[in-house]
Every structure is written in C-alpha cells, then in structure tokens.
GURO-442316 format. One line per field, with one value per residue: residue in one letter; residue number from 1; x, y, z of N, C-alpha, C in turn. Coordinates in pm, 1 decimal. Atoms other than C-alpha are relative to their C-alpha. Layout:
<nodes>
rest: c(A_...)
nr: c(NUM_...)
n_c1: c(X_...)
n_c2: c(Y_...)
n_c3: c(Z_...)
ca_c1: c(X_...)
ca_c2: c(Y_...)
ca_c3: c(Z_...)
c_c1: c(X_...)
c_c2: c(Y_...)
c_c3: c(Z_...)
</nodes>
This chain:
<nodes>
rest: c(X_X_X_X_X_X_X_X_X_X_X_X_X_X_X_X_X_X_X_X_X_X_X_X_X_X_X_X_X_X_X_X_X_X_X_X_X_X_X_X_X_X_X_X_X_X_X_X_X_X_X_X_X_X_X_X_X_X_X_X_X_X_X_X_X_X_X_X_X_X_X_X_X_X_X_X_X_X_X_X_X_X_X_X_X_X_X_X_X_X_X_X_X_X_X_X_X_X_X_X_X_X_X_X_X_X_X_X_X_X_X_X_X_X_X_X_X_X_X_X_X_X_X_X_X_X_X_X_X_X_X_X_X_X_X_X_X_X_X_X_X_X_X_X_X_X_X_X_X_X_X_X_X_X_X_X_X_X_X_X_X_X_X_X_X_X_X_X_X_X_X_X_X_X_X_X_X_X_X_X_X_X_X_X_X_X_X_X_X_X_X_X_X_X_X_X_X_X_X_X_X_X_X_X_X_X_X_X_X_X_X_X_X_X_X_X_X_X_X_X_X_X_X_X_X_X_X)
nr: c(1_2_3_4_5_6_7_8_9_10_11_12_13_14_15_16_17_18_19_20_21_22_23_24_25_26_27_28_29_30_31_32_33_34_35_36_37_38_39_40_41_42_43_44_45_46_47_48_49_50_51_52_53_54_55_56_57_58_59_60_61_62_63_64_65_66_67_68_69_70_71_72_73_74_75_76_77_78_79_80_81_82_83_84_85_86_87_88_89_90_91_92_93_94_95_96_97_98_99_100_101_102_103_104_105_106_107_108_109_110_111_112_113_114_115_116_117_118_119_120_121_122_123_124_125_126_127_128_129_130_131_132_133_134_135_136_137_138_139_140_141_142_143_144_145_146_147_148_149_150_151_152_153_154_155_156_157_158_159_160_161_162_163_164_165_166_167_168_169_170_171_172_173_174_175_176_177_178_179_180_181_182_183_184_185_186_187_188_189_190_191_192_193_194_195_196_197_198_199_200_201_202_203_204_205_206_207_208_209_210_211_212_213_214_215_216_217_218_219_220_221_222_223_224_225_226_227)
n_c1: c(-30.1_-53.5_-125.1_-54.6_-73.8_-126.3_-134.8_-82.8_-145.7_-49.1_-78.6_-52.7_29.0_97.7_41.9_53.8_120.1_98.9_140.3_99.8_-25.7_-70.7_-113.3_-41.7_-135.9_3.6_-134.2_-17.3_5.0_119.0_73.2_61.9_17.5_-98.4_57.3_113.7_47.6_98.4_-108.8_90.1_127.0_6.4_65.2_-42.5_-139.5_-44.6_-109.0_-78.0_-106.4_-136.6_-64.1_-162.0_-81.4_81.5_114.0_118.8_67.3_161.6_86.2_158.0_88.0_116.8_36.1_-59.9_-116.7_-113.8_-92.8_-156.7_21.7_-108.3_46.7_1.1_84.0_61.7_138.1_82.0_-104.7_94.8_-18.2_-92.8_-58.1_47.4_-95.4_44.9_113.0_23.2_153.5_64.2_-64.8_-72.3_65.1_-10.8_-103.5_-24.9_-93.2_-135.1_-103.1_-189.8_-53.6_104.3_77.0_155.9_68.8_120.2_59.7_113.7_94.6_-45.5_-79.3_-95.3_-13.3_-126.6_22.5_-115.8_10.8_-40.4_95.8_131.1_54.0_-22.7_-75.4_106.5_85.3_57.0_127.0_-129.2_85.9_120.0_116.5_79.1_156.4_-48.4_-83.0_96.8_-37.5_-59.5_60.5_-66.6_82.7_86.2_-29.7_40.0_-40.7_115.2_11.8_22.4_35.8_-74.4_34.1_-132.0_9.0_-82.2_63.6_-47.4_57.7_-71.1_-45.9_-71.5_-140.3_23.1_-132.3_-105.4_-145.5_-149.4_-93.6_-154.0_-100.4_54.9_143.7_147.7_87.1_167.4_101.8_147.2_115.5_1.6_-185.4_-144.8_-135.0_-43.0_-83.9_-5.7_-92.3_32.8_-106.2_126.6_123.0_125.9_-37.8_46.4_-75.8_67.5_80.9_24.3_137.7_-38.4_100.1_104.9_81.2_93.1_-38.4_-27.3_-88.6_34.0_-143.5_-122.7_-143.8_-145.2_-125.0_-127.3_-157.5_14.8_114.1_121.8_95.8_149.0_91.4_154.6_104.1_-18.4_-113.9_-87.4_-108.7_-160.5_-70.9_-168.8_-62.8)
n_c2: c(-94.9_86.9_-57.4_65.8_-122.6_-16.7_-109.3_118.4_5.5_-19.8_-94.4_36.6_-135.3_-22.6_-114.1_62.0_-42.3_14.1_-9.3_92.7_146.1_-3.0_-151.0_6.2_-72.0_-19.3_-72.9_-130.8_-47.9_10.6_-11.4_81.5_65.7_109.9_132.9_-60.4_130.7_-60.5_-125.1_-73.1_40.1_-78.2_-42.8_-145.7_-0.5_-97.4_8.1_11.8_106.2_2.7_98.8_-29.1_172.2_77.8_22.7_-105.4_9.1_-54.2_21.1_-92.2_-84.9_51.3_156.5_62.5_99.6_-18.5_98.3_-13.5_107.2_9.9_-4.6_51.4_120.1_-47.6_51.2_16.0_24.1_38.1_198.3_73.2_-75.0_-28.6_2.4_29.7_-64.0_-71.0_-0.1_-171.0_-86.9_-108.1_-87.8_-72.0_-92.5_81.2_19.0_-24.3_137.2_30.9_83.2_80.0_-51.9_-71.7_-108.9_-108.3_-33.1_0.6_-5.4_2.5_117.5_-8.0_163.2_11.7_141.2_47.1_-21.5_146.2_162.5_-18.3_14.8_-67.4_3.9_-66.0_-97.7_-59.7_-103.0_-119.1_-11.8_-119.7_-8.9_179.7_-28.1_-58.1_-84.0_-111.2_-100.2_44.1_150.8_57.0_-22.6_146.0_162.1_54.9_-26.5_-57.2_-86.8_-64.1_-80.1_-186.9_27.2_119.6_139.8_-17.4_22.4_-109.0_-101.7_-92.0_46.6_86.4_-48.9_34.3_-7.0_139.0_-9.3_-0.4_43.1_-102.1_39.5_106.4_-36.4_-52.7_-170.6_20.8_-142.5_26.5_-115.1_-133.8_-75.7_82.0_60.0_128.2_61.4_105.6_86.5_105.3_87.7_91.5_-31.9_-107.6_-109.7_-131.4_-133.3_-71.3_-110.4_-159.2_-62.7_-87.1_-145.1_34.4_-57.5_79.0_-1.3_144.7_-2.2_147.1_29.6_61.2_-100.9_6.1_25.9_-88.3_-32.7_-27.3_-64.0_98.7_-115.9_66.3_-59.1_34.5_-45.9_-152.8_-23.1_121.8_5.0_65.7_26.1_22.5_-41.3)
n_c3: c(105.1_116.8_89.8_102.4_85.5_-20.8_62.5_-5.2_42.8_-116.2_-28.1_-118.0_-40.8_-28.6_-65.8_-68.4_-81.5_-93.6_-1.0_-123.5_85.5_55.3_-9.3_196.9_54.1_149.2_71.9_0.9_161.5_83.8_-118.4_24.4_-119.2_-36.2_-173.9_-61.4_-110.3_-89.7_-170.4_-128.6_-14.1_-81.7_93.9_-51.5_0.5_-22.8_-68.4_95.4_-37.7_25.2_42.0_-41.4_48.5_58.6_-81.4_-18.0_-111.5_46.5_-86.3_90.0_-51.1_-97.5_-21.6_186.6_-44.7_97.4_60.0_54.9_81.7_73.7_146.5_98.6_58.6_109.7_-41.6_-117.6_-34.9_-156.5_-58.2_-15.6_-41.6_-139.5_-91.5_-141.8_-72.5_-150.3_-58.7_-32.9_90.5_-30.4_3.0_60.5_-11.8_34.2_-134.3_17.2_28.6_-71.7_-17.9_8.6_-92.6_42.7_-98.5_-12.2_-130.4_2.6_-121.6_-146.2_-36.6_89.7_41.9_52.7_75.4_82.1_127.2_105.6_-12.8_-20.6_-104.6_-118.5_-104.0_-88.7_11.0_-156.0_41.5_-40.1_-121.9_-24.5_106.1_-44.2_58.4_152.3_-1.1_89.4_79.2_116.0_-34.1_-78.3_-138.0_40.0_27.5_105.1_87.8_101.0_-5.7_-171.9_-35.4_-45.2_-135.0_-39.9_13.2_154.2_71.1_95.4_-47.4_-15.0_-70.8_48.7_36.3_115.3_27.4_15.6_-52.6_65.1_-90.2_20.9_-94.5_-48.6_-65.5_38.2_-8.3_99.1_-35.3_-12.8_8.9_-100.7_19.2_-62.9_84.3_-117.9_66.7_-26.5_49.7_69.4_-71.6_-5.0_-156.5_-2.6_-85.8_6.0_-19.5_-92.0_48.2_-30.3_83.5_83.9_18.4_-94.3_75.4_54.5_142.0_-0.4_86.3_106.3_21.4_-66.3_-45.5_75.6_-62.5_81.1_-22.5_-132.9_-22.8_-67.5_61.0_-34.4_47.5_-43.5_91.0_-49.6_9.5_61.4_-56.7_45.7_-91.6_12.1_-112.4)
ca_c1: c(1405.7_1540.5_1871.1_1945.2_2119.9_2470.5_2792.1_2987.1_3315.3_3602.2_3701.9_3813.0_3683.8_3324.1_3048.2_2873.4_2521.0_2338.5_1974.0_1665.4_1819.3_2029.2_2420.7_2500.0_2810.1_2828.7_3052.5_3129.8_3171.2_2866.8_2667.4_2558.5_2516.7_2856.1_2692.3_2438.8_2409.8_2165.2_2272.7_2079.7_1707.9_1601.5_1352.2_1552.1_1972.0_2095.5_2449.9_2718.5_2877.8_3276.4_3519.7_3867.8_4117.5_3838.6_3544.2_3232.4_3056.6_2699.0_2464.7_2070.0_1805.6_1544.5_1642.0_1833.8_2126.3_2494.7_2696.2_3059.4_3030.5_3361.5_3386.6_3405.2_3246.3_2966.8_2544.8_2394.7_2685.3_2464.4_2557.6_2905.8_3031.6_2884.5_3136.4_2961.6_2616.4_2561.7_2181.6_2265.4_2358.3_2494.0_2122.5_2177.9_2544.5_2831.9_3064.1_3464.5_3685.4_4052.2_4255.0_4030.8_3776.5_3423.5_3313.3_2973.8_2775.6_2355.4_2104.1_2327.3_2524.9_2896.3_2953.9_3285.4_3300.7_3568.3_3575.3_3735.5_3450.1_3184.9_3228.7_3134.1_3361.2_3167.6_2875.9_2844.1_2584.1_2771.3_2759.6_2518.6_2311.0_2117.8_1765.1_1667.6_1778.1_1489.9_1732.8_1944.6_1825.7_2137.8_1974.5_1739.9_1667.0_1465.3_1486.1_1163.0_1000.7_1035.3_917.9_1103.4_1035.8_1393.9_1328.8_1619.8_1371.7_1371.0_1197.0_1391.0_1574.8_1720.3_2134.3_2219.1_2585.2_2858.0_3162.7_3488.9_3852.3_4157.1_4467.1_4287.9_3968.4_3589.4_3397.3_3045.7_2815.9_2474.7_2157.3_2187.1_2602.5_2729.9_3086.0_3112.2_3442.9_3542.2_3907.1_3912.7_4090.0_3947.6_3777.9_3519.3_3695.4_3504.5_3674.5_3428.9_3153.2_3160.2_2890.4_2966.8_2644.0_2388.2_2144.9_1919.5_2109.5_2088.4_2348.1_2337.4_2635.6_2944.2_3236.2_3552.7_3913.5_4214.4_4546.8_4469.0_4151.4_3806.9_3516.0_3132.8_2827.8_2512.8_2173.1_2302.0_2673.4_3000.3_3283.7_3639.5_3820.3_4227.1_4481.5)
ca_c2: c(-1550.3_-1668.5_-1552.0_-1649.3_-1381.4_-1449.5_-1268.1_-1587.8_-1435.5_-1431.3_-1165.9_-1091.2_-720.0_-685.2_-479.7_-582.1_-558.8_-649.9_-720.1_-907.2_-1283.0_-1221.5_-1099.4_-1026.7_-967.6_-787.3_-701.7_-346.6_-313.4_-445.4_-450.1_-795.2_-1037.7_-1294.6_-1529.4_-1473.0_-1664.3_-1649.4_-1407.8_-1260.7_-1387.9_-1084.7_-870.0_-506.8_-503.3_-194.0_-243.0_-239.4_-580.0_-593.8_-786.4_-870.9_-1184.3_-1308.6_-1347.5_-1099.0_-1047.9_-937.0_-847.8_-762.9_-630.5_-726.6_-1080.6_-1153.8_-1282.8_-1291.6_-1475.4_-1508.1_-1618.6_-1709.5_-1491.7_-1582.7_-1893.3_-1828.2_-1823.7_-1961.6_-1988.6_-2061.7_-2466.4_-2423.2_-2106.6_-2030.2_-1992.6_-1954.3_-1871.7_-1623.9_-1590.2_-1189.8_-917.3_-516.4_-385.9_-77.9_39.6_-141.8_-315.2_-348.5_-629.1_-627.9_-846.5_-1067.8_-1037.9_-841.1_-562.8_-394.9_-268.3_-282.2_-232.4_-149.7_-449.4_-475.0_-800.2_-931.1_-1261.7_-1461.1_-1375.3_-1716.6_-1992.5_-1720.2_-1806.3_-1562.7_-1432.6_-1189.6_-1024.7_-771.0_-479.3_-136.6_-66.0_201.8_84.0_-201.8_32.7_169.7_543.2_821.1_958.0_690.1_334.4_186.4_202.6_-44.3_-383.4_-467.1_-424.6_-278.5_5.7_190.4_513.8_785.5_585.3_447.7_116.2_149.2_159.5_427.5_676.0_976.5_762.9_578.9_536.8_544.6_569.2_318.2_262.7_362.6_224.2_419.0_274.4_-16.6_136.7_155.0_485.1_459.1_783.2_720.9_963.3_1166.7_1245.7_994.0_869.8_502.1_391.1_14.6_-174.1_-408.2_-681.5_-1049.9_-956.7_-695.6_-376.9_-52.7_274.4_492.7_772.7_1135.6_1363.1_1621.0_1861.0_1892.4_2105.3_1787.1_1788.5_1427.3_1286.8_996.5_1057.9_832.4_1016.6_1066.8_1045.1_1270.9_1331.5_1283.7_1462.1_1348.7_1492.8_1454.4_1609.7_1625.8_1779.2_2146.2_2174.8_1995.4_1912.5_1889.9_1724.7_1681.0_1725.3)
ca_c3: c(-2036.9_-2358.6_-2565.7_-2894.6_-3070.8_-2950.8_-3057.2_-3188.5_-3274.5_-3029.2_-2815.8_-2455.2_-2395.7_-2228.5_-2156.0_-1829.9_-1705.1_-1392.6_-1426.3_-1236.2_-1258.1_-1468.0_-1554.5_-1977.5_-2085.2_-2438.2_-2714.9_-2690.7_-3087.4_-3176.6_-2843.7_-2959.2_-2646.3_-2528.3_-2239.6_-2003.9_-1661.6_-1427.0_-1094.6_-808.2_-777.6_-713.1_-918.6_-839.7_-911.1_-789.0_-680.7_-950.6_-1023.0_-1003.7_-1130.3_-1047.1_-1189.1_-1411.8_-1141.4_-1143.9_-845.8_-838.4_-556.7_-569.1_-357.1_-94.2_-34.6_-422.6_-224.9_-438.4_-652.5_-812.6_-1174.3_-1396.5_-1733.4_-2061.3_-2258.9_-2503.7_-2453.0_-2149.7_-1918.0_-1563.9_-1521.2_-1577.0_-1467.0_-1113.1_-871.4_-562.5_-424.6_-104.8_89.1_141.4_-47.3_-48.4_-152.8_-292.7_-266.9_-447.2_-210.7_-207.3_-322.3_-68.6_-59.3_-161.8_64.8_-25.5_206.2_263.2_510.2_491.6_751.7_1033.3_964.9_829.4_613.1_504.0_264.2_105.6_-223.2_-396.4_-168.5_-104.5_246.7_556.2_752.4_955.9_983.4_1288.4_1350.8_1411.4_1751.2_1899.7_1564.5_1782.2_1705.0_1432.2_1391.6_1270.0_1027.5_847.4_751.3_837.1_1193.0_1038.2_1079.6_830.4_468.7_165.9_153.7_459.4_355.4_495.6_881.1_923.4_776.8_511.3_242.2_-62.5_152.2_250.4_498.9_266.0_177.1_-166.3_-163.2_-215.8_7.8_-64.8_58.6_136.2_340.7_441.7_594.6_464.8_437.6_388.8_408.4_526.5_372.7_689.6_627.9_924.9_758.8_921.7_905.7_931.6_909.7_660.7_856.3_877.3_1252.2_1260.6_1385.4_1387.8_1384.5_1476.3_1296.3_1216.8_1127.5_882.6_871.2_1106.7_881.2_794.8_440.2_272.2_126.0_-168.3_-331.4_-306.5_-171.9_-414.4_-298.1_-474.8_-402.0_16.0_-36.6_71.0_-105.5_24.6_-155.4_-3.9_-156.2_-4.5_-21.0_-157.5_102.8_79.3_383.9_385.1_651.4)
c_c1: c(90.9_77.6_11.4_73.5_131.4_103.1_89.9_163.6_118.0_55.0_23.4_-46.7_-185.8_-74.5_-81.1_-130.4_-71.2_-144.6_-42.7_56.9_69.8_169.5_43.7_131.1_-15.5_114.2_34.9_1.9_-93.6_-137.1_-102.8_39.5_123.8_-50.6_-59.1_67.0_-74.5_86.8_-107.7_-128.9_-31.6_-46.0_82.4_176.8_35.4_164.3_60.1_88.6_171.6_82.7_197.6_60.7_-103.2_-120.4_-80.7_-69.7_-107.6_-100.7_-173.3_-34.8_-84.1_30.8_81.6_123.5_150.3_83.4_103.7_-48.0_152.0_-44.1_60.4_-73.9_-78.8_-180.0_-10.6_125.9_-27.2_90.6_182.7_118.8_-4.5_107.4_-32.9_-87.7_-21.9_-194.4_22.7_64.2_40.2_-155.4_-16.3_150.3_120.8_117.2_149.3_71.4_148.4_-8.6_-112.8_-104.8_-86.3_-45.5_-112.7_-101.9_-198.8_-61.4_36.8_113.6_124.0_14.7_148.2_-1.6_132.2_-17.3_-1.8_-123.0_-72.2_-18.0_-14.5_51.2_-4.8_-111.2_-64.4_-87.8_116.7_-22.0_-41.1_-90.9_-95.7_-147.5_-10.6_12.0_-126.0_77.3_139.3_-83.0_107.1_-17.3_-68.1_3.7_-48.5_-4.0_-175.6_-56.5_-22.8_-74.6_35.8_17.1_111.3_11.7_99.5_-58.8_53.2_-103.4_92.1_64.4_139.9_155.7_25.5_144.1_77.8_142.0_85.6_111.0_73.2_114.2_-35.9_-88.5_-125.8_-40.5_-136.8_-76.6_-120.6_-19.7_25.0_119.5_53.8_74.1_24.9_126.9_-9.9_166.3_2.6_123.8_-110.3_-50.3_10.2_67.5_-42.5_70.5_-100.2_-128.8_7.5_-85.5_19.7_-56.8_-129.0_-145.5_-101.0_17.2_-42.5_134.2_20.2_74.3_122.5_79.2_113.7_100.7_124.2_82.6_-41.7_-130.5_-173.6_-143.2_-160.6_-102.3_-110.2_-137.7_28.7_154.1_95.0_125.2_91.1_101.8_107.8_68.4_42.8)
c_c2: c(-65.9_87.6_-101.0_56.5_36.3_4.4_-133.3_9.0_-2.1_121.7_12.9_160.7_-32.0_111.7_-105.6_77.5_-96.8_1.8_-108.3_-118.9_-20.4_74.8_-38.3_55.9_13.8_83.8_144.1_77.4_-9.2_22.0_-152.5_-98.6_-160.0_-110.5_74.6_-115.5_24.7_41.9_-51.6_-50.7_100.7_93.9_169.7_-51.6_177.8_10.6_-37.8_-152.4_72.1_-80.7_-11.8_-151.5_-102.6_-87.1_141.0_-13.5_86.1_-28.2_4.4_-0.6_-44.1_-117.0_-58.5_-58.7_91.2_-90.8_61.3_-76.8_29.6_98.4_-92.6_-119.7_84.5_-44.4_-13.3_-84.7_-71.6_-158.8_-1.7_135.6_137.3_-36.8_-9.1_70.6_61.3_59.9_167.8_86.3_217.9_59.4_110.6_30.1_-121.1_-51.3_-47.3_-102.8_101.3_-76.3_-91.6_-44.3_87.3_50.0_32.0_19.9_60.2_-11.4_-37.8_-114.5_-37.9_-123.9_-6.6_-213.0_-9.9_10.8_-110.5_-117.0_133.0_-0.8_99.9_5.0_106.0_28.6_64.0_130.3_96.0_14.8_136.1_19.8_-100.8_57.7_90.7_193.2_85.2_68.7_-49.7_-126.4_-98.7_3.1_-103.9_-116.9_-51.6_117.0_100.0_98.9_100.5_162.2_134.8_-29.9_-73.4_-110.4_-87.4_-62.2_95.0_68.7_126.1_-82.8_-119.4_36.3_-99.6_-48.7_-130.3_33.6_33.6_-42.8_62.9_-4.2_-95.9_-21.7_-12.0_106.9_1.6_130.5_-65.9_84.2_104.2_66.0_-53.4_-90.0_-147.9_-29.1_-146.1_-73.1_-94.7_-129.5_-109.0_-25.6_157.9_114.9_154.3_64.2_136.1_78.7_121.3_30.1_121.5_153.4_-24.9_120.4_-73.4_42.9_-152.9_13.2_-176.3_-5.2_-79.0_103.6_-25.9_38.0_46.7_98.0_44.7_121.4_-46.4_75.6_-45.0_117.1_-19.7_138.1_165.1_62.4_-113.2_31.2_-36.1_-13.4_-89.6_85.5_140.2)
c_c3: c(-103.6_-45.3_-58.8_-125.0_82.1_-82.9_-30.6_-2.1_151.3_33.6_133.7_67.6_-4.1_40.9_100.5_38.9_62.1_-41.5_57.8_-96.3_-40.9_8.9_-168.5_18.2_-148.5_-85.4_8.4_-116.8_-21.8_76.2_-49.2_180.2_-23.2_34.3_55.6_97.6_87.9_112.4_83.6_-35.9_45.0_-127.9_-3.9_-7.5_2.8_-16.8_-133.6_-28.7_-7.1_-19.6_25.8_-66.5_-23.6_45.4_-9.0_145.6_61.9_137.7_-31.6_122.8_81.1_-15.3_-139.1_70.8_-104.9_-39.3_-60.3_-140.7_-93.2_-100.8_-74.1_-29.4_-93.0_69.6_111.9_90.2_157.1_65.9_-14.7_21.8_126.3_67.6_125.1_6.3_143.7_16.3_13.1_-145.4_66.0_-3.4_-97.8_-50.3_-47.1_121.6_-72.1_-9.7_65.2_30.4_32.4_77.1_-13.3_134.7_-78.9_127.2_-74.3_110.7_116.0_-53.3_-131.8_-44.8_-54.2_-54.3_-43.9_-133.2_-80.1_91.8_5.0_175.6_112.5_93.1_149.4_-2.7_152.3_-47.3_55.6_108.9_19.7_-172.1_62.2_-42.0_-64.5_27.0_-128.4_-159.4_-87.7_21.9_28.6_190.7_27.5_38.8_-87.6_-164.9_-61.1_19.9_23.4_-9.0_34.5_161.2_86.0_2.2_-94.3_-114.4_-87.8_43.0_36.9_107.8_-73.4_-30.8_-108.9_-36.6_2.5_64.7_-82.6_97.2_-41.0_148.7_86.7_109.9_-135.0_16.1_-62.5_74.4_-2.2_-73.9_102.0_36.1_108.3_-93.6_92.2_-70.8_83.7_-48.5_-56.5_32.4_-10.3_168.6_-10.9_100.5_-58.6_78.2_43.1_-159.2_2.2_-61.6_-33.1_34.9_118.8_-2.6_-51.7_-155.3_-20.1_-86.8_-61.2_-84.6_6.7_0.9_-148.3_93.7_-146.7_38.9_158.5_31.4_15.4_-54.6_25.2_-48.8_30.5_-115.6_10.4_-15.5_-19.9_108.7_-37.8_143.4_-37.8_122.7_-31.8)
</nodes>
C-alpha cells in the first residue's frame, strides 16, 4: 500500500489507527497522514492499539501476531521504528499495559509479555478451561469462525469485551457473563470466576469501574456491583 500525502509540518499530538498491516498516525487538525509503519500481518485489527511513554502497541486477529512500534518520525516509519515483533496476539479485546507488562487473555489462555523486549513471560490456560465450553469461546482452543459452536469465533459464542484492571487484578467478561479474574504479577496466578446471570443473557460489553463500583451490561440487563 502506498502513502504519499504526508503531513510535513511538525507537531507532537496524534490521531491513531489500527488497520490490516498497517498502524497511521494522523494530524488531528488536518487529518492529513504523519508516518505509517507496517503492524500486525493480519487482514482483520480489532483490538485497540495503546500507547504509553512513546511506544504503541498493536495486536490483530487470527494469527496477525503483535508489535511495539516507536512514535513519531515522518512517512514510512517500518525499518526504523519497530520495536519488537510477537507470533500471538489479544484477537478481539484490547489488552492492559501494568507495570510494564501487557496482559490479555484469548482462547482460554492468559498471556503476559514484557512490554520494553516483547518477550513472554507466560502463557497459561485457565484452569477448568482445558475443553472447550458450549457457551463461551474462551473454552476454545482454536481460533476463526466458530459459529456459535464454542470455537471462539464471531458466532454467538463469541467474547467481545476488553479487560479491565483495578488494584492489581484483571477482569475479563466472557459472552456468557463469567468475570475471570487474574493477578497481574510476573507468575500466572488465577483468582478465580463468577457468574453473574444465569438467564442465557450475552454479554459483549466491557465492564466500567466508578468510584468502587463495577458495572456489567449484558444484552438483557445493566449491573451494578460494589461492596
């Protein structure tokens, strides 16, 4: 893909977007195009990049893997502002920069990376997820387009949502409203699962978090859990 209608002037405020291959950063005044570099290999970008102390960090979809790329520069930024390449990725749901350190959890299986090399520092399956699970696709083992058959595809089985952190846990809502939590420590310590509704609601929502309040919305009703 070719760019040649770059924004030459200087400035330090971006807009960011994810797409197949690709990650643009663009002016926000003019919406003219900064740099480009190639990302994710991966024809499908779901998952939100994020950025923290002047690194982006960008997953994609069936197999697109993830990378870290520096900002700033100008044009075609690929050869000299790749930070590090990773073989997996989050999928759908965006995952959590602590303490430097990148959480997410996909098909059953919680991942935790080094943020500054890229390098893996876990990846376990949840336990009592070892087969797959009629009624989330975190159950799953394999990835595309399962259908609705617990294959974590975009069938009714599927989970759309994106973790959240609060006091140095994970909270990820499946489709079928189990809450997995996970300690974000560097070894793999699961805290356990609750299950909200048991009405065969879905839920694809990310959760919100305000003032010690916990808020989950599924396709049927909106929860509010606080002590």
């Amino acid at each position: 893909m070719e760019h040649t209608d770059y924004c030459q002037q200087e400035w330090s405020r971006f807009d960011l977007l994810a797409v197949p291959y690709e990650m643009w950063a663009y002016n926000p005044d003019s919406g003219r195009l900064r740099w480009l570099s190639e990302a994710v290999m991966s024809d499908s970008v779901c998952s939100s990049p994020i950025e923290a102390d002047g690194i982006i960090y960008a997953m994609g979809e069936r197999g697109g893997g993830s990378v870290a790329i520096k900002t700033g520069g100008k044009g075609d930024v690929t050869k000299t502002h790749l930070a590090w390449e990773g073989k997996n990725g989050s999928r759908i749901g965006t995952p959590i920069l602590w303490e430097n350190r990148l959480y997410w959890i996909s098909s059953g299986i919680v991942n935790c990376r080094d943020a500054k090399t890229g390098e893996e520092i876990y990846a376990e399956r949840i336990p009592g997820n070892a087969t797959p699970d009629s009624s989330s696709s975190l159950g799953g083992n394999r990835g595309g387009f399962g259908g609705g058959r617990g294959r974590g595809g975009f069938g009714r089985s599927a989970d759309y949502a994106s973790a959240v952190a609060v006091d140095g846990h994970l909270f990820q809502i499946t489709g079928s409203g189990k809450t997995l939590v996970v300690k974000m420590t560097k070894d793999f310590k699961f805290v356990g699962r609750n299950k909200i509704a048991e009405d065969g609601s879905r839920f694809s929502g990310t959760p919100a978090i305000d003032d010690g309040q916990f808020f989950l919305r599924s396709d049927k009703h909106l929860y509010c859990i606080a002590k």
